[in-house]
C-alpha positions as CSV (number, residue, x, y, z in Angstrom):
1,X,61.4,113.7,62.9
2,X,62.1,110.9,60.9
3,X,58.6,110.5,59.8
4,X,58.6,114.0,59.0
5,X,61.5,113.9,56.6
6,X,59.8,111.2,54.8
7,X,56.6,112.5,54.4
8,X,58.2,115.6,52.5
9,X,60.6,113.2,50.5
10,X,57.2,111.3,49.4
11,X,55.4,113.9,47.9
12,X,58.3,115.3,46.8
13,X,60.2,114.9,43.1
14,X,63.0,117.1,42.8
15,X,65.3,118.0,45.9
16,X,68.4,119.5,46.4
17,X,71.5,118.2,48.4
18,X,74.1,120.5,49.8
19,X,77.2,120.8,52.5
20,X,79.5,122.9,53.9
21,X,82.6,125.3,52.2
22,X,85.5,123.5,52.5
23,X,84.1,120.1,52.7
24,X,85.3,116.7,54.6
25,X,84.6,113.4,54.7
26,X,81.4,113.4,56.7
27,X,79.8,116.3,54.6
28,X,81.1,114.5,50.9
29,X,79.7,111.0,52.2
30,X,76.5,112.2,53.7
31,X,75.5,114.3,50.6
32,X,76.7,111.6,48.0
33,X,74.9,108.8,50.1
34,X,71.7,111.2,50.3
35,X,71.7,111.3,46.9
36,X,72.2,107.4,45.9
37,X,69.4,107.1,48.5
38,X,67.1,109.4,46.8
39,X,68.0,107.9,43.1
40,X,67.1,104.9,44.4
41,X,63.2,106.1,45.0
42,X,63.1,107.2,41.8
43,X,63.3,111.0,42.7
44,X,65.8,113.8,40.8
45,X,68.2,114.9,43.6
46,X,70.8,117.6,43.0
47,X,74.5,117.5,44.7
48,X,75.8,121.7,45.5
49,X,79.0,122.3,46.7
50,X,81.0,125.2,46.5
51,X,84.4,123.8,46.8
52,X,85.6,120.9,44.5
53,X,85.8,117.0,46.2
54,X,89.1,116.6,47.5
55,X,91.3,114.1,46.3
56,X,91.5,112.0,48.6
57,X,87.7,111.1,48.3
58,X,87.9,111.1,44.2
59,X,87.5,107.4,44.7
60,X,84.0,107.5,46.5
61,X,80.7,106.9,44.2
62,X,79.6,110.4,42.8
63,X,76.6,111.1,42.0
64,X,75.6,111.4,38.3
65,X,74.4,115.1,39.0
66,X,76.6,116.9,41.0
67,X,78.0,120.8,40.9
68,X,79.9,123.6,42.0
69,X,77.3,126.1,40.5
70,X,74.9,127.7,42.8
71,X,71.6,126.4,41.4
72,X,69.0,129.4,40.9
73,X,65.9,127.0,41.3
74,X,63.2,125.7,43.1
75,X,63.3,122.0,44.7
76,X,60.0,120.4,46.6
77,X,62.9,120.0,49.4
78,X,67.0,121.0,50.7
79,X,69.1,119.2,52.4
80,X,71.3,120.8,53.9
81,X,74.0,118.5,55.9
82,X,76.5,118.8,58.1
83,X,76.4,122.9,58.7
84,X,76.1,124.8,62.0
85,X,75.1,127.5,60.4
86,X,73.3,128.1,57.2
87,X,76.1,130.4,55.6
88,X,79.1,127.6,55.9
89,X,77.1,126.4,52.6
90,X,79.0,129.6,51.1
91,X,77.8,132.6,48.5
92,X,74.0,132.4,47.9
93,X,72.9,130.2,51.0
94,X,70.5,133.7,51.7
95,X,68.2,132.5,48.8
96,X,68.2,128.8,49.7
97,X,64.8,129.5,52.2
98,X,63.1,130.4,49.2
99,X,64.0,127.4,47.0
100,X,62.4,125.0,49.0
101,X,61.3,123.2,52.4
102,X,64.5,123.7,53.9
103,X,65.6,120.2,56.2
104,X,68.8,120.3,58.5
105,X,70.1,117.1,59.5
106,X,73.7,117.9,61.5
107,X,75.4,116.7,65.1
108,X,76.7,120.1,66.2
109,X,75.7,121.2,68.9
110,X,76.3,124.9,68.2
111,X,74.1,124.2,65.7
112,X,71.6,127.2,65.1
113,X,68.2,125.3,63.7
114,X,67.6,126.9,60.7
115,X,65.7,124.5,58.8
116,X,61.6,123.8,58.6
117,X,63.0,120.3,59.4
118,X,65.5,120.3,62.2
119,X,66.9,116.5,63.1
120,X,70.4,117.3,65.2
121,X,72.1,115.1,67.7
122,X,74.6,116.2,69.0
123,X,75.6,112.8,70.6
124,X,76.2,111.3,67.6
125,X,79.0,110.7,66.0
126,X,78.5,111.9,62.0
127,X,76.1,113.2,60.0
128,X,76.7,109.8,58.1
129,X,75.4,108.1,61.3
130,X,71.6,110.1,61.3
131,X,71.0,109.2,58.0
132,X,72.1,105.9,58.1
133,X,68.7,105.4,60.4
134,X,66.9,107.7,57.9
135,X,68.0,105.2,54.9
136,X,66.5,102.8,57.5
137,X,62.8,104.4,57.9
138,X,62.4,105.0,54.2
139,X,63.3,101.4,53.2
140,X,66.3,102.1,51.2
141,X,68.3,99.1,50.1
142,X,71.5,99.4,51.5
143,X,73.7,99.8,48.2
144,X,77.3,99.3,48.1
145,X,77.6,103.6,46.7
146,X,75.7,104.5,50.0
147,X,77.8,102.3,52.0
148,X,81.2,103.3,50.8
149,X,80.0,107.0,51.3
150,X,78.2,106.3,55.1
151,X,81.5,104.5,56.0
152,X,84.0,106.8,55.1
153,X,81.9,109.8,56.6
154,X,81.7,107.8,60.1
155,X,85.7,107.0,60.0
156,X,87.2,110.5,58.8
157,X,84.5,112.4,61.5
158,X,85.6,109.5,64.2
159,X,89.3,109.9,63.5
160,X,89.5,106.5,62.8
161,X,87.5,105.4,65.8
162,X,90.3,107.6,67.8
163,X,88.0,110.4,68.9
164,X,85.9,110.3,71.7
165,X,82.2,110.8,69.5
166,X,83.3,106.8,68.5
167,X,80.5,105.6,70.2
168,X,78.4,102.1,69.9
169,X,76.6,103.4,66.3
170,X,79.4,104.3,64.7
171,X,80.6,100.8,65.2
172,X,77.5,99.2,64.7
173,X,76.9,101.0,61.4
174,X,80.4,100.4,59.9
175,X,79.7,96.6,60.4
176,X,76.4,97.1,58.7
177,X,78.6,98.9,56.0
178,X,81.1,96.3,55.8
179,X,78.1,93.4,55.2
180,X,77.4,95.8,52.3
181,X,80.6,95.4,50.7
182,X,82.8,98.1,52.0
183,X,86.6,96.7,52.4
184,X,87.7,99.0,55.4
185,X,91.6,98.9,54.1
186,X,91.1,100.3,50.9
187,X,89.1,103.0,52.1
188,X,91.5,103.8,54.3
189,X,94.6,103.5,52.1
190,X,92.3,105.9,49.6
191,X,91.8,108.4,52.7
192,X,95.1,108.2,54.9
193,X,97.8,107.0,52.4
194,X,97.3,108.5,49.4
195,X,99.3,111.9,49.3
196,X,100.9,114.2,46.8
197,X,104.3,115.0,48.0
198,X,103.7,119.2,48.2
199,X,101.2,118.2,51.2
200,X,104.8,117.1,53.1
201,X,106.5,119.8,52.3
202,X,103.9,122.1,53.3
203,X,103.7,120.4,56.6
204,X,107.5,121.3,57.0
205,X,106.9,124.1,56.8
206,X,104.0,124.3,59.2
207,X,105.6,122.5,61.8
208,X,108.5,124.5,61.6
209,X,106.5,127.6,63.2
210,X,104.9,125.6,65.6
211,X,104.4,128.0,69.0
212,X,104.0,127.0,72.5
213,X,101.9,128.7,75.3
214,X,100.3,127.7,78.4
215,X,103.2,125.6,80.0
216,X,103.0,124.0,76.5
217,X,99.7,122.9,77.2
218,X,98.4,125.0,74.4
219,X,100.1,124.9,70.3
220,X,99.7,127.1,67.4
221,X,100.9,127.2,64.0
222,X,99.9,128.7,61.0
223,X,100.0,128.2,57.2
224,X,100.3,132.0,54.6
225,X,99.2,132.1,50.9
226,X,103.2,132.4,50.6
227,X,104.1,128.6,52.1
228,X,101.4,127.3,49.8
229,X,103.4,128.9,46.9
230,X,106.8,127.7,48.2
231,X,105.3,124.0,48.8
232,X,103.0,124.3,45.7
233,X,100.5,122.6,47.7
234,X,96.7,124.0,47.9
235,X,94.3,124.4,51.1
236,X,93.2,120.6,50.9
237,X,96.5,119.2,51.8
238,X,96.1,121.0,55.0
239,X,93.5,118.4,56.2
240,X,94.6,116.6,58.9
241,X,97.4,119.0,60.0
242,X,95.6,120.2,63.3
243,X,95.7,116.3,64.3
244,X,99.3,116.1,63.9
245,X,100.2,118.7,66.7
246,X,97.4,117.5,68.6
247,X,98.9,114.6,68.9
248,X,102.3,116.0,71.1
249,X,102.2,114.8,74.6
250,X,100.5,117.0,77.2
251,X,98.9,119.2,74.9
252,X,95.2,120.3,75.8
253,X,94.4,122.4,72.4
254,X,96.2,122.6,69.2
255,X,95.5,125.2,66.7
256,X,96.2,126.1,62.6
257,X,95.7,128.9,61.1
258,X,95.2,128.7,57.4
259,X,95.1,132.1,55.6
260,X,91.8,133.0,53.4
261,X,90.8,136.6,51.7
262,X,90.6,139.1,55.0
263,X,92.1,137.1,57.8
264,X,92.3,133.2,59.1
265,X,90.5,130.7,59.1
266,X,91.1,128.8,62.7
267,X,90.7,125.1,63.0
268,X,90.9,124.1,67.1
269,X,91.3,120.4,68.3
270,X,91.4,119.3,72.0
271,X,91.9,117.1,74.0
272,X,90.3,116.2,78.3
273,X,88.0,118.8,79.5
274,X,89.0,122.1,77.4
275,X,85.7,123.1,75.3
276,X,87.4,124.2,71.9
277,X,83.8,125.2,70.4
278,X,83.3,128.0,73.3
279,X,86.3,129.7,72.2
280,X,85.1,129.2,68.5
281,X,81.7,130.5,68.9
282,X,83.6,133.4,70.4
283,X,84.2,134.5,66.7
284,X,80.9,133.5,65.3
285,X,82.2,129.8,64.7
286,X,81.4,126.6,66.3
287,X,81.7,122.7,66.6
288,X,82.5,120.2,69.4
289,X,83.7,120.1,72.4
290,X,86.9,118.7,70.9
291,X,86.7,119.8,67.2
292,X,85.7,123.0,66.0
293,X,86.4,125.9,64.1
294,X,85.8,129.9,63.2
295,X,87.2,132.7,61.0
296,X,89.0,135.6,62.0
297,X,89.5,139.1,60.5
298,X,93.2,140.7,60.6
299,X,97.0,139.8,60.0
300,X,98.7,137.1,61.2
301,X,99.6,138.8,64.1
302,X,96.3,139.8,65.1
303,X,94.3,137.1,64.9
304,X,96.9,134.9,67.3
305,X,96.9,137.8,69.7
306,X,92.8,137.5,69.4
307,X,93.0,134.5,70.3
308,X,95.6,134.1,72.8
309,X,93.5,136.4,75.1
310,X,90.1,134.3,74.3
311,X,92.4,131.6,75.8
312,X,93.7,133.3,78.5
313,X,97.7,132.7,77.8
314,X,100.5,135.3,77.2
């Protein structure tokens, strides 16, 4: 597969780099890296994203060519990182299979192979960590723009090295990283400490309609277009959130609800044995076993009683 992907990136010139809606740390550092990778061959990559970088990774390397516009053009190849499914990239991701040789590279194992090129593992821990061994096969010099980016998409998908997908790579490729350069506290202080004040009070206001089911071995909570008003936060201080009420003692699965145009959009975190992506790809989502994540049509009221009874609690 590997020797695949660099055959295409040999004869090709121009390519274009793309992510999911809504994106995180693993999607922002795998596309940036990609693209320092790329520069560094000499070839004309392209960064797409629908939604704007999130603040908390303005301080990662950008790339010089990067936008929010679809691109109505052809590329010799796409990238397209870190997506289950080929519409997470957002509006227009219909027309991407006839812009160019179309390569997945993802660790989801929901994952629905919709590339010419399909390299997914779903035992690793990142996107960040596949092409880390891609940078490897097509020589590329380590450089301290891809490191910064590799690194910080291998802690924020890890959790810190919390989550159980840590596994031996994603240590062995953050040492790499940190030979590079990479100074593991100030990414960290960029990422974890480095908060407006309307993200805490819109998590007041979160927690404070926290729900319990399931002999409390299940919580729910939700966040409306109106407490983003009242906090005058926006959707990005939400990330994170689901890991805070994961975090209360014997809870199995913890779920948010973030309002979007029609309905919710569900983020689901676990915890032991419960498989939170089943109950995701329920509603045409997907993930992990322990992270994953869906959207649901209806109120408030309807989407929680959806999916109450797709997880059998009253």
């Amino acid at each position: 597969m590997l020797t695949k992907i660099k055959e295409v990136i040999d004869r090709g010139d121009r390519f274009l780099i793309t992510s999911h809606i809504d994106p995180d740390g693993d999607a922002i550092g795998s596309a940036f890296s990609m693209y320092w990778a790329l520069d560094s061959l000499k070839k004309h990559p392209l960064v797409y994203l629908r939604d704007k970088v999130p603040s908390r990774y303005e301080f990662l390397p950008r790339p010089t060519h990067l936008t929010n516009a679809f691109p109505h053009e052809s590329f010799d190849a796409i990238f397209v990182l870190d997506c289950g499914n080929l519409f997470r990239v957002g509006e227009g991701y219909e027309q991407l299979k006839d812009m160019g040789y179309l390569i997945n590279i993802d660790h989801h194992k929901t994952n629905e192979t919709f590339g010419l090129i399909n390299m997914i593992d779903p035992d690793a821990s990142c996107t960040a960590e596949l092409l880390y061994f891609l940078y490897e096969h097509l020589h590329v010099p380590m450089s301290l723009d891809m490191a910064l980016n590799i690194y910080t998409g291998i802690l924020t998908d890890t959790g810190s090295f919390r989550f159980g997908n840590a596994n031996s790579s994603a240590f062995f490729i953050s040492g790499k990283m940190l030979q590079a350069g990479v100074k593991p506290a100030y990414v960290s202080q960029m990422v974890y400490n480095n908060h407006p004040k309307e993200r805490f009070k819109l998590l007041g206001l979160v927690l404070s309609g926290l729900e319990a089911f399931d002999n409390d071995k299940i919580v729910m909570t939700h966040v409306t277009n109106d407490m983003f008003e009242e906090a005058g936060a926006s959707k990005e201080d939400t990330d994170g959130f689901v890991e805070y009420i994961k975090e209360i003692r014997g809870v199995e699965a913890a779920l948010l609800l973030r309002q979007v145009p029609g309905g919710y959009k569900v983020s689901m975190r676990s915890r032991g044995t419960m498989d939170v992506s089943h109950i995701c790809a329920l509603f045409g989502g997907g993930g992990h076993r322990n992270a994953a994540g869906c959207t649901i049509e209806g109120n408030l009221g309807q989407v929680e009683n959806r999916l109450k009874e797709a997880l059998k609690v009253q």
